[in-house]
Every structure is written in structure tokens, then in C-alpha cells.
N, C-alpha and C positions, 0 to 999 in steps of 0.2 A: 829520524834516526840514521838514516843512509844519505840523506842529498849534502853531504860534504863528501862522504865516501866518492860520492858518485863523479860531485864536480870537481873532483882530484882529479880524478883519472880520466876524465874528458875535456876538460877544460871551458864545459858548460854548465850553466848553471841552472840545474831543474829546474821544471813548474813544479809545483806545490798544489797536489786537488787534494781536499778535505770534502766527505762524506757528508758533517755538519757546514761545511762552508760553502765552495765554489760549488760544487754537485749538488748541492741540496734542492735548483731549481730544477734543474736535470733529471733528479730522482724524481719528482712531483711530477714533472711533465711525461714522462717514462709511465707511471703509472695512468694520467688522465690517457696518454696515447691507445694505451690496450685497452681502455677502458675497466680497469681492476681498481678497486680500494686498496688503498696503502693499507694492509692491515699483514700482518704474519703470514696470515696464510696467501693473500693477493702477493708477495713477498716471496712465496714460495713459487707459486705459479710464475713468475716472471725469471727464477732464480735458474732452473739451467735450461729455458727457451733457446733457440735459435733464432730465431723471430726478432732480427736485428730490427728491423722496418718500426719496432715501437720504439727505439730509441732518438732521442733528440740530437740535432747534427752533430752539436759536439759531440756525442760519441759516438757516432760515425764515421769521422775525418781522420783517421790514424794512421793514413798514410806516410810515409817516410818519417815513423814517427817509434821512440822509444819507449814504450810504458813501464817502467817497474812498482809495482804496485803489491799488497797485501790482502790476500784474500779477495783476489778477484772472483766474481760469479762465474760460472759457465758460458754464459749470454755476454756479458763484457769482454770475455778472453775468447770467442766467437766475432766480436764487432770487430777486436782490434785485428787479427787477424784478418778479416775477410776484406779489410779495405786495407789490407798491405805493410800494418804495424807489424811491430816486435815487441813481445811483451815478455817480460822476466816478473812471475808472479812467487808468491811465498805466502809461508803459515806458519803458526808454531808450530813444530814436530810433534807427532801423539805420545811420541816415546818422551815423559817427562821427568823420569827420574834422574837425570844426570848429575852433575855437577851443576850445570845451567842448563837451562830451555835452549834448546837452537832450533833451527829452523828448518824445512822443507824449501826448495828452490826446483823450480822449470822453467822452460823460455818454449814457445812455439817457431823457435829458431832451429835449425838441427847445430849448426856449429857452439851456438851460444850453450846450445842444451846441455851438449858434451864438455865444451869449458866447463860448467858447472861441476858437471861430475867430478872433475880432476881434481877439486875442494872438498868432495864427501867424505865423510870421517869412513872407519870401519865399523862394522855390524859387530867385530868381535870387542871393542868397546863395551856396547851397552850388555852383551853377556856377562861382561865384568863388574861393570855396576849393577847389575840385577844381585850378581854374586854379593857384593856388599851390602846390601839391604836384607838380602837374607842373614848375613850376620847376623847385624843390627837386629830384626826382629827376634832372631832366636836369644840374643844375647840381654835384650831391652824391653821388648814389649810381646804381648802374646795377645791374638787374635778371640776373636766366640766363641770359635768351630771346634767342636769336641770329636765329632765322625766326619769319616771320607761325606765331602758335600762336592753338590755345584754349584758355585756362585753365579749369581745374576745380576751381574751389571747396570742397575738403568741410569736413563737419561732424563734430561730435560723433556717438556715437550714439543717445544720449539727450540731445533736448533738445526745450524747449518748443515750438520753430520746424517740427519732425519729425512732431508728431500732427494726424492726418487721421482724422475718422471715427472716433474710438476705439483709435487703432493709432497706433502710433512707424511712421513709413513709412521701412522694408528701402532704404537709399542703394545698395547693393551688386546686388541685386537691380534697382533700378531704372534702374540705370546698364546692366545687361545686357542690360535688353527695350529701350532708348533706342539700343543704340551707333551707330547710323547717325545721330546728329545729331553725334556726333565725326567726321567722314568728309569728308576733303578738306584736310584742315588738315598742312600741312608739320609740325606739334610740337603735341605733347599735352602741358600741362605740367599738374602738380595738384602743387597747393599745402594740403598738409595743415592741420586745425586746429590753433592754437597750445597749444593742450592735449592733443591728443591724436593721433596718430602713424595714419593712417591708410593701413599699407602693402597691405591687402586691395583698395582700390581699386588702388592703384599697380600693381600684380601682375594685377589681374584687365584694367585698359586694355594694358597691354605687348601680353596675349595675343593680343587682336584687331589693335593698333596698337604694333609697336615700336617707333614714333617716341616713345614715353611716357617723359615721367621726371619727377620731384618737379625740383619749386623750393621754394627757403628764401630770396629773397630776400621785403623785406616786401611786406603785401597793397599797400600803396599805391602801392610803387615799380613794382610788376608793373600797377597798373590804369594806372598814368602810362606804360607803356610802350605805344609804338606798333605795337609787335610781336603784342601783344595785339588780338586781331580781335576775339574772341566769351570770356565769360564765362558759363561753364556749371556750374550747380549746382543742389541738389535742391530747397532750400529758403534758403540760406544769406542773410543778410543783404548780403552784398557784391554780389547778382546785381541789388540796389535801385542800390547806390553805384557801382555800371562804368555807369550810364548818364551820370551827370557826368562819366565820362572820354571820355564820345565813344562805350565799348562797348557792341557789342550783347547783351544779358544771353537768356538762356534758362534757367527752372527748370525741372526734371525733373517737378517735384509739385506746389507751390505757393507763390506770393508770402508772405509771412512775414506782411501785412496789407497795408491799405491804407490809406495816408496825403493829408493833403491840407494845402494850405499856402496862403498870403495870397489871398485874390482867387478859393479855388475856392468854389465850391456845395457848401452842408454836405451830406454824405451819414451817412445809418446804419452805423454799426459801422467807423466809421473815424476815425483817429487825427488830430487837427490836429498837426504840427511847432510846438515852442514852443519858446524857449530859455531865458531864466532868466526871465522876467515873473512866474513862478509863487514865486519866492523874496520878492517883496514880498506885503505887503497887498491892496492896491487890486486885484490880480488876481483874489484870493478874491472881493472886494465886486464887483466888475464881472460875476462868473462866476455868482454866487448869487441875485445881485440880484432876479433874476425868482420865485423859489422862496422865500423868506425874509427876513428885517428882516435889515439890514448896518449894520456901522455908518458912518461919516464917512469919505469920502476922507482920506488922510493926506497922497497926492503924494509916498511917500519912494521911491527908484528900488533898483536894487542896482547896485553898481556893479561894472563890467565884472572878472573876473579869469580868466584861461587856467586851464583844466584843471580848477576850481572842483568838478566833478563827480567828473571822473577821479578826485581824490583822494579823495573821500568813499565812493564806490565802488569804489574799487581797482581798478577795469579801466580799461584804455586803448586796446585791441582795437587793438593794432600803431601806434596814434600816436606813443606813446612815442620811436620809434622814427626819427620823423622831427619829434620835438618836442623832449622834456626830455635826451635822449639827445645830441644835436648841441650842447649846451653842454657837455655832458662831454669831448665827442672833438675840439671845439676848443679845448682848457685848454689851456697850457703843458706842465699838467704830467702830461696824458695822452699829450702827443707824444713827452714825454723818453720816458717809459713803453715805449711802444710804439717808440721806434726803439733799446731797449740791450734787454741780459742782464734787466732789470729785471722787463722786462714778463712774463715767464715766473713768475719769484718772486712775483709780484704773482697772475698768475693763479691758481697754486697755491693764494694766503692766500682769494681768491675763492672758490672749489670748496670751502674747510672752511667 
């Protein structure tokens, strides 16, 4: 997605490592070294090690060396540095309701760091889009929640946002040694990940608080709701996004990182908000600039398109839903649909 960006503006032409490809023997041998099972959780254990020593040379040599990569581990962005690389790592951004997904950017550079920064949008952006969503819900769709609740957030049980320390951190568990911060609230509502069905919590809040029940209305329409007091999760990315709703957020464990946006003071090990600057040139040459020969300004921009990300990525993390989805269910001919016999026959061909 970047290595033309890239080899614009340096006038070199990346390597190309794939996870599935060139790494993959890398990764194997990474795990026979420590002696750990490739398995999730051996995955996790390895995931923010310092413990460079179990890595295979190639990732060890990174000296005079550029990395820009996605979703690097903590243990890899540890290697590259410690033998004298530079590495400009990225993520999706957790803030996802925008217009499009963009991204989180750092560099273990200080010069690069700060170039970065000088590309981060403003934080009063996404106050503005929060504001539009809350339109939208009140105008279009309407939530569960009948009384003032806390929502509870969960997640997956494996996933990148979960390891602490070496360890996937136990949600279920941690919700049990926490319950007094649910306490006091007319409604406990938890809203499962869209992936995956998370009835163990549901069952384990009843026991303490039968006020508890799942919501399936979307994240958004629920952060838009006023009913909505406090947003409580372990680790989850929406405990960042309920603060542009007005909500008050509590994580169980830990913030998922830490982000910074137009106008703050560059810090270590944290993410600038960026949005698509990184899809032209000139971004590369402004970023590099201090570390390496770039070549010429070009001046070319990109130019604005919704969802531009979403599609590339195939995630939409519940936008969908209050985006590409409301051109469908305003058609004509979604309404015939849905007010005859039709819509039934119709759903059936759906389900095969």
C-alpha cells in the first residue's frame, strides 16, 4: 500500500516482508528458539519480550537499516532499534468512525517522530464527527437502553489489545475482582464483540447484578445514546471513542496505547492520528527528510474518498452500519421489500 509512496520519495526501492511469505521461516524458528509452541497464547508470550536473543539473524541485522512496517510487536520494534535501525511503525487508529479509518504513526527516531507529528490531523475533528453520529442516531435509529446504564464493552479473547506482561489478560476474571465499579447503575448493558459471542461475561454480571442484559444495537448508536453514563471495558478500543461522546470511559487493564494529535508535545512510544497524508509522496519526503537523501517535492495531494481504507481492509468496525448500509435501506426498492411477502423470500436467498 506504501512502497510506491515510499520509493518516490527516496528513490529506493523497498524490500517487501510478508508475515505469510519471507518471515514465515523466521517466525517458526523465533518460536523453536525460545523454545514456546506457536500457539496464541506461546504468541503472546513472545509478543512484548525484550528477549531479542530468541530472534533469527535476520531480525537482528537492522542496522543502517529503515523499517516501516505495520503492527509491529514490541520485541521486533526492541530488535530494530537495539542494533541501530529506524523504524516507522503504524496501526489502524481506534478512533473509527470517521469518514475513513486512518492510521496511528511512530518512528523510534526523535526527528522522524516529530516529522510525523506535523501530519496529524486535530483531535477537534473527531469531536465533530462524534457530533454527527449523534445526529444520525437520534434522527435514524434508536438504541436498547431504556435507563441511565453502563455499557460494557467486550472483546475478543485473543487479541493484540489483551497482552500485558507476557500474558493475554483473563476479561472474565477481571471483571470479577472489579465488580464494584459496575455498582450503582439502574442497567448493565454489554454489548458483545461482533465476532464473537461473549455469553460468559453476560452470565457471570446477571449473577452479581440482574439488572444485566446484552445489547445488539450498534456501538455507535449506543455511544450516541444519553442513557449511556459510563463505558466500561478491559482493554477495548471504544473505551478511547465514548470520550467524544460526552462518556465517561474506564479500562479494567489498560488503554490500548497512547495517541497524540495536532498541537501536542511529541512523546515516546506513542502514536500521532494521521489520515490519508501517508497515501501521497511528499509525506514520505517530509518524514525522511532528516535521516536520508529524498527526492523533490511533487505537491500531488490525494484526493478525499469515504471508506477508502474500510475497503482495502475489509473492516468497518460497526460504521457500516451507520454509513454504506442507510443507502440501502433508503432504496425504493428495499422498502417494497420490506413492507410485502417478498421480504421473507428475499431473506431466505440471503442466508444461502
Amino acid at each position: 500500500m506504501l512502497g510506491c509512496q515510499i520509493a518516490e520519495a527516496t528513490g529506493i526501492e523497498p524490500e517487501t516482508w510478508l508475515c505469510q511469505g519471507q518471515l514465515q521461516a523466521a517466525v517458526e524458528e523465533t518460536y523453536s528458539r525460545a523454545g514456546i509452541k506457536a500457539t496464541p497464547y506461546g504468541w503472546s508470550r513472545l509478543f512484548d519480550s525484550n528477549d531479542v536473543e530468541v530472534l533469527p539473524n535476520e531480525l537482528r541485522a537492522f542496522d543502517d537499516t529503515l523499517v516501516v512496517g505495520t503492527e509491529l510487536s514490541p520485541l521486533l520494534r526492541h530488535a530494530i532499534h537495539s542494533t541501530g535501525g529506524i523504524y516507522i511503525d503504524s496501526h489502524a487508529h481506534p478512533v473509527r468512525f470517521m469518514d475513513d479509518l486512518f492510521l496511528g504513526f511512530m518512528s523510534n527516531h526523535d526527528k522522524v517522530h516529530s516529522a510525523l507529528g506535523r501530519n496529524a490531523m486535530a483531535e477537534r475533528q473527531v469531536y465533530r464527527a462524534a457530533g454527527l453520529l449523534v445526529a444520525f442516531s437520534q434522527n435514524q435509529m434508536r438504541s436498547q437502553l431504556r435507563a441511565p446504564a453502563a455499557l460494557f464493552t467486550a472483546q475478543r479473547r485473543l487479541d493484540r489489545s489483551l497482552i500485558k506482561n507476557g500474558k493475554v489478560v483473563d476479561g472474565p476474571s477481571l471483571i470479577e475482582q472489579n465488580l464494584d465499579v459496575f455498582k450503582g447503575y439502574q442497567q448493565i448493558a454489554v454489548k458483545s464483540h461482533p465476532t464473537e459471542y461473549n455469553g460468559a461475561i453476560i452470565d457471570m454480571l446477571k449473577k452479581s447484578f440482574p439488572n444485566t442484559g446484552e445489547v445488539k444495537s450498534n456501538i455507535y448508536v449506543l455511544l450516541s445514546d444519553p442513557n449511556v453514563e459510563s463505558v466500561i471495558t478491559v482493554s477495548s478500543s471504544t473505551g478511547l471513542e465514548a470520550r467524544y461522546f460526552g462518556r465517561k470511559s474506564l479500562f479494567l487493564s489498560h488503554e490500548p496505547a497512547r495517541y497524540l494529535w495536532a498541537g501536542d508535545d511529541s512523546e515516546e512510544n506513542s502514536f500521532w492520528g494521521i489520515y490519508d497524508h501517508f497515501l501521497a509522496a511528499d509525506f514520505w519526503r517530509h518524514s525522511l527528510a532528516d535521516i536520508m537523501n529524498v527526492t523533490a517535492p511533487d505537491g500531488d495531494v490525494v484526493a478525499p474518498k469515504p471508506n477508502r481504507l474500510r475497503i482495502v481492509f475489509q473492516q468497518f468496525w460497526g460504521y457500516d452500519a451507520v454509513d454504506c448500509e442507510t443507502y440501502f435501506t433508503h432504496a425504493p426498492t428495499y422498502r417494497r421489500l420490506t413492507s410485502s411477502h417478498a421480504w421473507d423470500i428475499f431473506k431466505r436467498f440471503l442466508v444461502r
